[in-house]
NUFILUM-527246 format. One record per atom (N, C-alpha, C): residue number from 0; residue in one letter; atom name; x negated, y, z negated. Coordinates in nm, 3 decimals. Layout:
<atoms>
NUM A CA X Y Z
...
</atoms>
This chain:
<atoms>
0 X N 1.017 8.286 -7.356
0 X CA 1.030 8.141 -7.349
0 X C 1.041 8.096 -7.204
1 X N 0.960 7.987 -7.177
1 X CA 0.994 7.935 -7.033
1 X C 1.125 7.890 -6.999
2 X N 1.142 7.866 -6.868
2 X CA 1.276 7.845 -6.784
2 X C 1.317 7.689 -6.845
3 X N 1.415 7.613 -6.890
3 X CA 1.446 7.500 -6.896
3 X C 1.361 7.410 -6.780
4 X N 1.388 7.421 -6.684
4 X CA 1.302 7.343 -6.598
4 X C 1.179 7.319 -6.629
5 X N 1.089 7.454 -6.648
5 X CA 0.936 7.425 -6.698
5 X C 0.931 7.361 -6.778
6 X N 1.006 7.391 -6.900
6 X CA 1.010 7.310 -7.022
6 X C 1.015 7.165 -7.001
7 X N 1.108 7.143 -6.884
7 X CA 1.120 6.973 -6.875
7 X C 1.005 6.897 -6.781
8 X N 0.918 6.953 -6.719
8 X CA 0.810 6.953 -6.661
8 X C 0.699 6.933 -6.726
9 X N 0.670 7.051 -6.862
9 X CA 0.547 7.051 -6.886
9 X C 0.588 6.962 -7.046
10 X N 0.657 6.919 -7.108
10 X CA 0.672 6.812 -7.230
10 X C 0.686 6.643 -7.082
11 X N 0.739 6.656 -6.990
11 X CA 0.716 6.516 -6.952
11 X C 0.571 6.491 -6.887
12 X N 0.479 6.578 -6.819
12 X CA 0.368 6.604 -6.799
12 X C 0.299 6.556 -6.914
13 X N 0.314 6.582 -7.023
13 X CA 0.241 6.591 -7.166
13 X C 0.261 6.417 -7.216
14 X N 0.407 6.378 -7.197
14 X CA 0.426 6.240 -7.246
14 X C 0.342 6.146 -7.140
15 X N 0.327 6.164 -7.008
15 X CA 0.311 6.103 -6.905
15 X C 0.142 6.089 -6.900
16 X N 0.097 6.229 -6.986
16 X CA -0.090 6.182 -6.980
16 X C -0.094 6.143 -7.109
17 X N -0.032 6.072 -7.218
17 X CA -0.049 5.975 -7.306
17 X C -0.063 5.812 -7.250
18 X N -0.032 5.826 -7.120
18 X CA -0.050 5.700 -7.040
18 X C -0.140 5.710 -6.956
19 X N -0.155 5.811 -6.893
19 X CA -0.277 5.874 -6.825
19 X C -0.322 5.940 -6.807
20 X N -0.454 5.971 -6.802
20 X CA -0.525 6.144 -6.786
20 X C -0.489 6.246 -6.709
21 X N -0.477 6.190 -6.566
21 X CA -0.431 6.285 -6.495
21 X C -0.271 6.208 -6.431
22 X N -0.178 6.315 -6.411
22 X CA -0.043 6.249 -6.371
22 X C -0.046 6.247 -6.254
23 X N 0.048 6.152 -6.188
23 X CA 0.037 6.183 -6.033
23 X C 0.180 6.259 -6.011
24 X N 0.182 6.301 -5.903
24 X CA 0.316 6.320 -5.873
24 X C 0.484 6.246 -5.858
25 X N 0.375 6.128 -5.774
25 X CA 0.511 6.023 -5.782
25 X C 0.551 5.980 -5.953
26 X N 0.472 5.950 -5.987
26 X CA 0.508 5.896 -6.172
26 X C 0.606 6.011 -6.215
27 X N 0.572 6.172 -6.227
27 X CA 0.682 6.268 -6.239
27 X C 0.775 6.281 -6.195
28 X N 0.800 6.258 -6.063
28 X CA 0.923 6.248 -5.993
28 X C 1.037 6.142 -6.042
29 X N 0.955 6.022 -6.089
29 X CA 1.035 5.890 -6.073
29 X C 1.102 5.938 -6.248
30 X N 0.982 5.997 -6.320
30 X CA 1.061 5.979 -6.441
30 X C 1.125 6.116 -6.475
31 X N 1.123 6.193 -6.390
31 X CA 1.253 6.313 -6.439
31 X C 1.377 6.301 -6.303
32 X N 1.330 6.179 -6.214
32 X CA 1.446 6.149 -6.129
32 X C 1.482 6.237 -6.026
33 X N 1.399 6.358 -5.980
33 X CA 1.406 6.391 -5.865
33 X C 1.306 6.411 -5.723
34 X N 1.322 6.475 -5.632
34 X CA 1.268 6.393 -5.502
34 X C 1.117 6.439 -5.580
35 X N 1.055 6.367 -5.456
35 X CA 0.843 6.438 -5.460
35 X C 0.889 6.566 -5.425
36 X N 0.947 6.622 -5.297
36 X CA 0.895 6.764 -5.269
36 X C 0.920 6.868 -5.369
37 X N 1.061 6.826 -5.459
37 X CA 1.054 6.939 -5.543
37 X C 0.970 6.958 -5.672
38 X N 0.910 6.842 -5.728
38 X CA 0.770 6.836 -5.794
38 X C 0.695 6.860 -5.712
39 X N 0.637 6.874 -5.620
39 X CA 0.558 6.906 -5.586
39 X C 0.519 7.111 -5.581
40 X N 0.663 7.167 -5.522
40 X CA 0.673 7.303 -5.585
40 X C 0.675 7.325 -5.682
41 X N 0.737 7.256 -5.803
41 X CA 0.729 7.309 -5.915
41 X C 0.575 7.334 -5.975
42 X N 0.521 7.196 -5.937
42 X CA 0.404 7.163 -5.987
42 X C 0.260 7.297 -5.930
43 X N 0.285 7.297 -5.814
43 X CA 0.245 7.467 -5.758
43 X C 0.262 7.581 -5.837
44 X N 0.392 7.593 -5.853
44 X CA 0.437 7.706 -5.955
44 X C 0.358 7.716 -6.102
45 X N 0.424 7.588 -6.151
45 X CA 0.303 7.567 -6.294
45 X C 0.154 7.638 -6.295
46 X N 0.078 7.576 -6.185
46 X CA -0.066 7.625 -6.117
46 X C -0.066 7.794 -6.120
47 X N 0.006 7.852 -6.066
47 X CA -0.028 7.966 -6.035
47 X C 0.006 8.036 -6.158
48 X N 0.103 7.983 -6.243
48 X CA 0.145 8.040 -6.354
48 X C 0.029 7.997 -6.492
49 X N -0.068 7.938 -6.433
49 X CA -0.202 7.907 -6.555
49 X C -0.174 7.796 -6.664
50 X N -0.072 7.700 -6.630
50 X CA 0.006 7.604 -6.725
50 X C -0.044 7.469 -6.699
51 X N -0.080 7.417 -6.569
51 X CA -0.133 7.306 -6.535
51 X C -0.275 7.344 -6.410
52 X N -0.333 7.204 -6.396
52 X CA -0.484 7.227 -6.314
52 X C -0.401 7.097 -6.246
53 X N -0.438 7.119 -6.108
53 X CA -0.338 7.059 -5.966
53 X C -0.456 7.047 -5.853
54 X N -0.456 6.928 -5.826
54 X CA -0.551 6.929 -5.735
54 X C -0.460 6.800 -5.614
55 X N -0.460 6.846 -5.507
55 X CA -0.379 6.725 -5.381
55 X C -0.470 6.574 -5.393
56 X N -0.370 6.526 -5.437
56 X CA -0.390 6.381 -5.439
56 X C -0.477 6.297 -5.586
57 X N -0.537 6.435 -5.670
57 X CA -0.596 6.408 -5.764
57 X C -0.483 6.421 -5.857
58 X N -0.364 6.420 -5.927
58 X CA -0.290 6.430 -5.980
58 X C -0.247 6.622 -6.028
59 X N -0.184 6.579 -6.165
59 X CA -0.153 6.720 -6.205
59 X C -0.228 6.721 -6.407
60 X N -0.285 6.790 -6.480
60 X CA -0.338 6.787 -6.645
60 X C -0.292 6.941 -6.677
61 X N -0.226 6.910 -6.772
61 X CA -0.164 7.063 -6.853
61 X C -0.359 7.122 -6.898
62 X N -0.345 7.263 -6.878
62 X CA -0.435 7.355 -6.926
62 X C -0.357 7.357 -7.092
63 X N -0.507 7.447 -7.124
63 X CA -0.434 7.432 -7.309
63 X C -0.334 7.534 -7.318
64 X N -0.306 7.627 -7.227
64 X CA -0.108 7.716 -7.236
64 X C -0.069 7.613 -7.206
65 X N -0.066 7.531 -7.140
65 X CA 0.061 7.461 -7.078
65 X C 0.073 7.375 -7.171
66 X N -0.036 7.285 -7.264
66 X CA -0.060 7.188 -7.398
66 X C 0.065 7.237 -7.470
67 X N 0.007 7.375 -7.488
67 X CA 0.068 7.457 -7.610
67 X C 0.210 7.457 -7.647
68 X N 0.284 7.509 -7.445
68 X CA 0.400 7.494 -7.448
68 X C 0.457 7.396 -7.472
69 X N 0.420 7.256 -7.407
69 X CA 0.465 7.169 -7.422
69 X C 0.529 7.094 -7.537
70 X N 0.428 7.120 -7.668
70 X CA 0.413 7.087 -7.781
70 X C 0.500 7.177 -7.820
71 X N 0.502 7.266 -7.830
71 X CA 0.615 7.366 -7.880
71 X C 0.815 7.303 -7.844
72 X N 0.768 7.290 -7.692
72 X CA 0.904 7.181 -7.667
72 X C 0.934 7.082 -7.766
73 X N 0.823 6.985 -7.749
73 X CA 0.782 6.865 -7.811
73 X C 0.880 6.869 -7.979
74 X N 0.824 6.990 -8.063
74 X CA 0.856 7.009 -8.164
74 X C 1.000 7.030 -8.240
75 X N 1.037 7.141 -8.114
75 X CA 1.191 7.102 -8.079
75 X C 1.296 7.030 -8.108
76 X N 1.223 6.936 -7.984
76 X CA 1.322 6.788 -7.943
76 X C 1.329 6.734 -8.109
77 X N 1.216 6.716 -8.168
77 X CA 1.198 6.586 -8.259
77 X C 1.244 6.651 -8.403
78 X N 1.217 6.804 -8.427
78 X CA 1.323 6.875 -8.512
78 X C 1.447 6.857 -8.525
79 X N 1.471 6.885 -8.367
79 X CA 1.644 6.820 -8.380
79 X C 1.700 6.688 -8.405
80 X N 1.605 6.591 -8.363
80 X CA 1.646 6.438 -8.311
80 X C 1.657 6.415 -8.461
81 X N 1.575 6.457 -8.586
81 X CA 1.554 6.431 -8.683
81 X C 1.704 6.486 -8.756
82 X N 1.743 6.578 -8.739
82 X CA 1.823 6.704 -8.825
82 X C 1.962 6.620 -8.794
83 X N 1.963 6.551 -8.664
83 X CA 2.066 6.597 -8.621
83 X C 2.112 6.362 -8.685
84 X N 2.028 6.283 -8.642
84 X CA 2.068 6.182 -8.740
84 X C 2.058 6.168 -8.895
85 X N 1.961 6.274 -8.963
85 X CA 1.958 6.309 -9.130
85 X C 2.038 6.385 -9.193
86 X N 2.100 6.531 -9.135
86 X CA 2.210 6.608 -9.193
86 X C 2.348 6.564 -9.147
87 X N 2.363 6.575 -8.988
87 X CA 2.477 6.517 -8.901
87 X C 2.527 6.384 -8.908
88 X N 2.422 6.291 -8.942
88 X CA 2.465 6.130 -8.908
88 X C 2.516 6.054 -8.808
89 X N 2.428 6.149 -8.702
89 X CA 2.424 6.088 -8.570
89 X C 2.347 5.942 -8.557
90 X N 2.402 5.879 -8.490
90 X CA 2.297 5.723 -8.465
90 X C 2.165 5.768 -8.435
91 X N 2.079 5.728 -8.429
91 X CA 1.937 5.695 -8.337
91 X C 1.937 5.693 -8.188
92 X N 2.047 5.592 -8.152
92 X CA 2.050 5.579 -8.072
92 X C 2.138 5.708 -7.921
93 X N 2.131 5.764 -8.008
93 X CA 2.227 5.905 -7.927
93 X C 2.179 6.049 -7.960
94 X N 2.053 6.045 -8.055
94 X CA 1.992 6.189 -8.053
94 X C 1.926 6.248 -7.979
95 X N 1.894 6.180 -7.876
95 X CA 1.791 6.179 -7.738
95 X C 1.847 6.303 -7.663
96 X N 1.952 6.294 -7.623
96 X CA 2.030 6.347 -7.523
96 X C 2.065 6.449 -7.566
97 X N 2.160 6.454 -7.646
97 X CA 2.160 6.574 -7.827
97 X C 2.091 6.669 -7.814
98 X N 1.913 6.623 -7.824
98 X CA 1.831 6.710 -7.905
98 X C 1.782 6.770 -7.775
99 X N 1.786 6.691 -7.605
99 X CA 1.735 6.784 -7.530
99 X C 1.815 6.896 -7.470
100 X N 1.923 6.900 -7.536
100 X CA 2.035 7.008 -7.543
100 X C 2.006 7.098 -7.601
101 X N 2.013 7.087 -7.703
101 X CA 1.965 7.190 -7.826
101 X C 1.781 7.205 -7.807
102 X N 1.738 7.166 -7.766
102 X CA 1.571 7.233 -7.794
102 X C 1.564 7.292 -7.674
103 X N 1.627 7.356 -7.532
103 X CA 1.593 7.465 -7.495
103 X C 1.674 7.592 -7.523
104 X N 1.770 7.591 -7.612
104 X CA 1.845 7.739 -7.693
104 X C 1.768 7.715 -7.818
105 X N 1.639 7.690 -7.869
105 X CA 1.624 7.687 -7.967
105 X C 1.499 7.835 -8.000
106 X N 1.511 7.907 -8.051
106 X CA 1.371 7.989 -8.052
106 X C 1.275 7.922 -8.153
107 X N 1.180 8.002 -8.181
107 X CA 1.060 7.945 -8.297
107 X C 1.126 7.984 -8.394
108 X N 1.134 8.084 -8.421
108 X CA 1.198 8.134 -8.570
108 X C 1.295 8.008 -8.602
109 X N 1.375 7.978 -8.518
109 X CA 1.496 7.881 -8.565
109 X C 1.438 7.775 -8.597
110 X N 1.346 7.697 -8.460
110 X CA 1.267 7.589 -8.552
110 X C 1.178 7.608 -8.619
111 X N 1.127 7.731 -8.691
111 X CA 1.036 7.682 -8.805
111 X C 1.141 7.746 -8.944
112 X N 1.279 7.741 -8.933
112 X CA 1.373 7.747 -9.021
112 X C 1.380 7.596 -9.057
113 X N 1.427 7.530 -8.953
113 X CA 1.480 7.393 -8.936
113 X C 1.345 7.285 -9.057
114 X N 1.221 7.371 -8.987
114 X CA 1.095 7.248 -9.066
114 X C 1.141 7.285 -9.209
115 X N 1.164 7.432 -9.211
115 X CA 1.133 7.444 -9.357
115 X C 1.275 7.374 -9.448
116 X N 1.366 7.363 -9.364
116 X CA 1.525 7.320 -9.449
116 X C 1.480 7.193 -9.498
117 X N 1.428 7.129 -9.378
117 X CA 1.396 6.957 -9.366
117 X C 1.227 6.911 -9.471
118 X N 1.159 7.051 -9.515
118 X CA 1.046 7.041 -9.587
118 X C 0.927 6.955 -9.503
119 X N 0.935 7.021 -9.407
119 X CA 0.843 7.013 -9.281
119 X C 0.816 6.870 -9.288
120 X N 0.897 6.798 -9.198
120 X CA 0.869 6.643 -9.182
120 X C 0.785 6.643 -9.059
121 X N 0.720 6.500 -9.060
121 X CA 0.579 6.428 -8.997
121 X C 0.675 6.362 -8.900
122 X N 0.799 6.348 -8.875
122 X CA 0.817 6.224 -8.812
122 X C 0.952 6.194 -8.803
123 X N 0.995 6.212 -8.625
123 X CA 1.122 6.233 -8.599
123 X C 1.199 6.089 -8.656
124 X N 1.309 6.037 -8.621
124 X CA 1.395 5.884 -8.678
124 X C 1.339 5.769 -8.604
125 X N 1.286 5.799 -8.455
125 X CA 1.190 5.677 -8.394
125 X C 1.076 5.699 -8.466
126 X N 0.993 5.763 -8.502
126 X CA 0.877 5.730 -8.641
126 X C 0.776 5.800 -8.555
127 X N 0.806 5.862 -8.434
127 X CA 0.704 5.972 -8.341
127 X C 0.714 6.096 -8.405
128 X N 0.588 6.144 -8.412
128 X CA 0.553 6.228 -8.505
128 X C 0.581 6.382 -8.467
129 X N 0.585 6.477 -8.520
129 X CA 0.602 6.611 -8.483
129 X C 0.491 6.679 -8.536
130 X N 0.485 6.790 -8.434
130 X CA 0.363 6.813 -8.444
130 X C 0.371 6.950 -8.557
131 X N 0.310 6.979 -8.599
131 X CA 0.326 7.136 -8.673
131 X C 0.346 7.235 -8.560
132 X N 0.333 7.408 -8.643
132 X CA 0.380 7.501 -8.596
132 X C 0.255 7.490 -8.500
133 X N 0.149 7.505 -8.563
133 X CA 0.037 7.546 -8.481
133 X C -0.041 7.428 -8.354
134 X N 0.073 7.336 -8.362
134 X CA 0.029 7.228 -8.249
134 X C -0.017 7.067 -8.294
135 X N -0.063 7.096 -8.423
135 X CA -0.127 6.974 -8.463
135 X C -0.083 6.922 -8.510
136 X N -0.091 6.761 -8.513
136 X CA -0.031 6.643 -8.556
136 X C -0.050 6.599 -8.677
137 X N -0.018 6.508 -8.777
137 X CA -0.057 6.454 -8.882
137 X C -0.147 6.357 -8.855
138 X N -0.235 6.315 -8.944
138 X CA -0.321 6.207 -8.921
138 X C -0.281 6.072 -8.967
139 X N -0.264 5.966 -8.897
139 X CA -0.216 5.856 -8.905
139 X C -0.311 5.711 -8.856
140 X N -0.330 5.600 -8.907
140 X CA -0.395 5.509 -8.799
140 X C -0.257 5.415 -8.789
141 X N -0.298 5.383 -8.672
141 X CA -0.169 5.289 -8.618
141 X C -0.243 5.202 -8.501
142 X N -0.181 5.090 -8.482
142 X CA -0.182 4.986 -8.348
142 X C -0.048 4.945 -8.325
143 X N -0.106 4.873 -8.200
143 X CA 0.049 4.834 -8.132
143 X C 0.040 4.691 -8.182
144 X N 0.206 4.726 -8.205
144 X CA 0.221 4.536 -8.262
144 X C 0.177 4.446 -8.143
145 X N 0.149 4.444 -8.032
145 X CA 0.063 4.393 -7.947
145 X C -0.061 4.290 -8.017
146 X N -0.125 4.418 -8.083
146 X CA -0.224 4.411 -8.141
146 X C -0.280 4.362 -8.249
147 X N -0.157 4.301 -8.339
147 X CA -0.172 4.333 -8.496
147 X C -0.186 4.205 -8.488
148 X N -0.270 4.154 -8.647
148 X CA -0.336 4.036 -8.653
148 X C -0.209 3.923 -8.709
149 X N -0.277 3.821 -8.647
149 X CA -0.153 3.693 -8.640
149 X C -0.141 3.615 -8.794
150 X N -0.030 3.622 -8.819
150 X CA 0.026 3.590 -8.982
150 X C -0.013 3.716 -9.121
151 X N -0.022 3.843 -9.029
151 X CA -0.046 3.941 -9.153
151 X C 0.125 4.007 -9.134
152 X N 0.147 4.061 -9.252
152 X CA 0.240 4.180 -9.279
152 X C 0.209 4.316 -9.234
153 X N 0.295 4.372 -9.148
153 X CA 0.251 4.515 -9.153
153 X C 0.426 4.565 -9.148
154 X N 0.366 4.694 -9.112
154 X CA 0.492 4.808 -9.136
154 X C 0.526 4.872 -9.049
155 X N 0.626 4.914 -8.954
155 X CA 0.653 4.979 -8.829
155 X C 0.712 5.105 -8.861
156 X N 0.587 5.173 -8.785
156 X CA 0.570 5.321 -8.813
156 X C 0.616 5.393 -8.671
157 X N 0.681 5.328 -8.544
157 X CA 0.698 5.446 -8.446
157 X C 0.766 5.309 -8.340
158 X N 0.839 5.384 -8.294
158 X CA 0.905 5.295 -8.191
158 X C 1.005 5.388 -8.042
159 X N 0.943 5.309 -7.964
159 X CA 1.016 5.398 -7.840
159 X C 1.136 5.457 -7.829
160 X N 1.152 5.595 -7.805
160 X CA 1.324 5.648 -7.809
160 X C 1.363 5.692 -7.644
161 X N 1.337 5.628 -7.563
161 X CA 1.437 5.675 -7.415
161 X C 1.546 5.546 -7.380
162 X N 1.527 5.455 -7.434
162 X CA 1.632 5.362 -7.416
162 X C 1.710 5.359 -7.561
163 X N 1.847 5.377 -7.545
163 X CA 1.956 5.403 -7.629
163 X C 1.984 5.268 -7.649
164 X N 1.997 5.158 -7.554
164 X CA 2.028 5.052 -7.562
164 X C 1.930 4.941 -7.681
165 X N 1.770 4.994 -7.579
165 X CA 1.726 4.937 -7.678
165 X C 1.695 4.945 -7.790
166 X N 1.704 5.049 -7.860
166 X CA 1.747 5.119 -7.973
166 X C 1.854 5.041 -8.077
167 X N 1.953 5.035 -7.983
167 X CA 2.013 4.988 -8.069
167 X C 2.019 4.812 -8.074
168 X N 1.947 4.742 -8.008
168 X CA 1.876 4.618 -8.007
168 X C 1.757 4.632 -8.126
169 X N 1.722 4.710 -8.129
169 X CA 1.588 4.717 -8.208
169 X C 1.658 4.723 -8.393
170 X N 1.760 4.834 -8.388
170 X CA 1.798 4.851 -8.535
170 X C 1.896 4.717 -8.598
171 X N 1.920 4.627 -8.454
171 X CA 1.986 4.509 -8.509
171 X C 1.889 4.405 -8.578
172 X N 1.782 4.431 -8.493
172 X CA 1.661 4.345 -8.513
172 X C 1.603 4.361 -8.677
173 X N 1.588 4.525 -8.699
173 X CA 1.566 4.583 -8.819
173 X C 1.431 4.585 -8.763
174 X N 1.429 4.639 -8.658
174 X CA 1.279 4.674 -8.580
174 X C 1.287 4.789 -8.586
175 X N 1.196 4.874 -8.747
175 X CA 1.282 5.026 -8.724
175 X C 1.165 5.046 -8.845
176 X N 1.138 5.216 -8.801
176 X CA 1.005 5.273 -8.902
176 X C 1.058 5.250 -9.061
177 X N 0.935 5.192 -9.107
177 X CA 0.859 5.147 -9.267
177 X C 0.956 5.005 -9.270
178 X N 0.989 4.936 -9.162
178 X CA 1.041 4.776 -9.168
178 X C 0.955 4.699 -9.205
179 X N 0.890 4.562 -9.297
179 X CA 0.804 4.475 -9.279
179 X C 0.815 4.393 -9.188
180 X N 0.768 4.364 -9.108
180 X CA 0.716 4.276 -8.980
180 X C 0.590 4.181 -8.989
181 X N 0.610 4.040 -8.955
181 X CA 0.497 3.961 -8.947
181 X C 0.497 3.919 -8.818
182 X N 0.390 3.940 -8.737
182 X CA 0.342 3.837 -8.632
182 X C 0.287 3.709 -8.668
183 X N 0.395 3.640 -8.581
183 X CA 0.381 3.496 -8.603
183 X C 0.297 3.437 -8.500
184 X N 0.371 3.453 -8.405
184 X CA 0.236 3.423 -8.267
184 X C 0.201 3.508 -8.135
185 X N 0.107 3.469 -8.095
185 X CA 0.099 3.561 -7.973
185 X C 0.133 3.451 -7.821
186 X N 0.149 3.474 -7.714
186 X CA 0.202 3.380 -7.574
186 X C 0.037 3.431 -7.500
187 X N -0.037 3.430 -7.505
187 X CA -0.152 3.416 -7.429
187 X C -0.107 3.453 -7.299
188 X N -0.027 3.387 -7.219
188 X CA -0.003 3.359 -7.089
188 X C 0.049 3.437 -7.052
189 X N 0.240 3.497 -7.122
189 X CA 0.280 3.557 -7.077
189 X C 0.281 3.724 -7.175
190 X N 0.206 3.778 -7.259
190 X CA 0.196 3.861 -7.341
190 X C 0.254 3.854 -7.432
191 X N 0.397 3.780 -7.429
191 X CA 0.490 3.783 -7.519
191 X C 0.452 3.750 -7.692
192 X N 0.553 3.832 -7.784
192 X CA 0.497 3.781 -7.904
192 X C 0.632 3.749 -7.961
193 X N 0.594 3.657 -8.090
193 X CA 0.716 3.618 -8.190
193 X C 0.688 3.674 -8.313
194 X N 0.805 3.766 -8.365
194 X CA 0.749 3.793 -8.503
194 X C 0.867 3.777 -8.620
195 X N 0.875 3.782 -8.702
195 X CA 0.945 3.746 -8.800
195 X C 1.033 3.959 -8.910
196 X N 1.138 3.949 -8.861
196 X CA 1.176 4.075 -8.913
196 X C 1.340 4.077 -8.952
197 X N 1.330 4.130 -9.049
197 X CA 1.507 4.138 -9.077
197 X C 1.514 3.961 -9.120
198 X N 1.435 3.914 -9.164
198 X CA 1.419 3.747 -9.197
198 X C 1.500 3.648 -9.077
199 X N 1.451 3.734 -8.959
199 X CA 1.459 3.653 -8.859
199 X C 1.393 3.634 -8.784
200 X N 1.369 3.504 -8.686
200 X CA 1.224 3.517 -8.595
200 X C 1.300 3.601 -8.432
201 X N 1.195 3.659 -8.371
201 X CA 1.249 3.742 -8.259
201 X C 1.117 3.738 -8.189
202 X N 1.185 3.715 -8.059
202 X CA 1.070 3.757 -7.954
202 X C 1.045 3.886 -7.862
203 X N 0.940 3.937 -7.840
203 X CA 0.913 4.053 -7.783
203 X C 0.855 4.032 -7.698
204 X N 0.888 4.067 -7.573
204 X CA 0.839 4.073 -7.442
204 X C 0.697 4.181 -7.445
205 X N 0.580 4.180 -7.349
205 X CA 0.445 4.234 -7.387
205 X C 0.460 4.351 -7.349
206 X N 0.578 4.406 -7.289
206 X CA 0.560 4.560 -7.299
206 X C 0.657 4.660 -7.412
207 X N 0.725 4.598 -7.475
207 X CA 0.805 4.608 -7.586
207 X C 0.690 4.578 -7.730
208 X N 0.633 4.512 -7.718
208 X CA 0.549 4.494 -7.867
208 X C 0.405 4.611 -7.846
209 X N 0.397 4.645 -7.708
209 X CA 0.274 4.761 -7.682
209 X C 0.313 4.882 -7.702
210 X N 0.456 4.921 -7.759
210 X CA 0.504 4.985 -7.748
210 X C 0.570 5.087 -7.903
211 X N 0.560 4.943 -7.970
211 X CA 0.580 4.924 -8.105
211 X C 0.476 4.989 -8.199
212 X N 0.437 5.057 -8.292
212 X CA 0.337 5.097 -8.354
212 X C 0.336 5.051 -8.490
213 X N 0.254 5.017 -8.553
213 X CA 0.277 4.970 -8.668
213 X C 0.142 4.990 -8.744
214 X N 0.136 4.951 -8.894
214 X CA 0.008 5.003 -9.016
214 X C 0.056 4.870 -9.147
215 X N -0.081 4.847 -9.140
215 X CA -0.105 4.756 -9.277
215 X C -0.005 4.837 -9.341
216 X N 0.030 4.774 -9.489
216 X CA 0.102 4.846 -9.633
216 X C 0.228 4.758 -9.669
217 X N 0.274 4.807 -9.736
217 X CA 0.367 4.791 -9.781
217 X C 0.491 4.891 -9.737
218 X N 0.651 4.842 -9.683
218 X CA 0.732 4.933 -9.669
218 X C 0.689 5.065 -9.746
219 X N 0.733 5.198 -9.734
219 X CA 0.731 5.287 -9.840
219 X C 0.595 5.367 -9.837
220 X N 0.502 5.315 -9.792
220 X CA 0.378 5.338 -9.846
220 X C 0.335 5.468 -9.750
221 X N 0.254 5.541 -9.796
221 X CA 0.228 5.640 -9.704
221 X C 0.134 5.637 -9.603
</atoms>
């Protein structure tokens, strides 16, 4: 198993090219909070170790070992985040921290105990999905409530978990996976949207509703 460090390298590497193809360095630094130079060695290290493709000034892209590992992290975290608010009855808002505790003492054997206790779930308590043993995801269509058409019903299937705070803003809201949600309007100007949830109207700022994932249906529905 890799060093904790790698581990926290190559799963934020992995979250960080869901935003972009290739990462830069500064974006890594800023979001695991330490200086450039020591990403920048690590990020070397990765390279020579066959985990990432590194080029100066062109950013840093996980190779498919480094995918692999990552996802294997990945699986981890969201095993636990899941286990640990469904068996434990931990909040939502505090499994974050929790689960990146526990997913580097975790081996495979243990988490593919954990899938099988839990009957291999799709989808940690923020509604982000876990991937299987062998890497792959479930198939889902989703948009960002950004996106979703004005005066329809849909259903919120995934919602951001690094802010605890807003987390727990969100579950007041009842902004929380298989909730019904209507967009009421969109702000043209300033991105912002209004939508109607928990039978209340609420506004979402445009990087909070891009953020939001949601699917036609009915609560419940698969």
């Amino acid at each position: 198993m890799e060093s904790i460090s790698v581990q926290d390298y190559l799963q934020m590497i992995y979250r960080l090219q869901e935003e972009q193809v290739r990462v830069s360095t500064s974006a890594l630094a800023g979001r695991l909070g330490v200086a450039p130079a020591s990403v920048t060695g690590m990020i070397r290290k990765l390279h020579r170790d066959g985990l990432v493709e590194y080029a100066r000034y062109r950013g840093v892209v996980l190779t498919a070992e480094g995918q692999n590992a990552a996802l294997r992290v990945l699986r981890r975290h969201r095993l636990w985040e899941l286990f640990l608010t469904e068996v434990l009855g931990l909040s939502w808002d505090e499994v974050h921290v929790e689960a990146h505790r526990l997913e580097h003492a975790t081996s495979e054997r243990v988490a593919e105990r954990l899938a099988a206790f839990m009957q291999q779930p799709e989808a940690d308590p923020h509604g982000q999905p876990i991937p299987a043993g062998d890497g792959q995801f479930p198939t889902r269509e989703t948009v960002a409530l950004l996106d979703a058409e004005v005066g329809r019903s849909v259903r919120v299937v995934e919602v951001p978990d690094g802010d605890a705070a807003l987390l727990r803003r969100l579950a007041d809201w009842r902004l929380v996976p298989g909730a019904s949600v209507t967009l009421l309007e969109r702000d043209e100007a300033s991105g912002a949207v209004r939508v109607q949830a928990g039978g209340k109207n609420r506004r979402l700022e445009e990087g909070l509703a891009a953020s939001v994932q949601v699917t036609s249906g009915d609560p419940g529905e698969e």
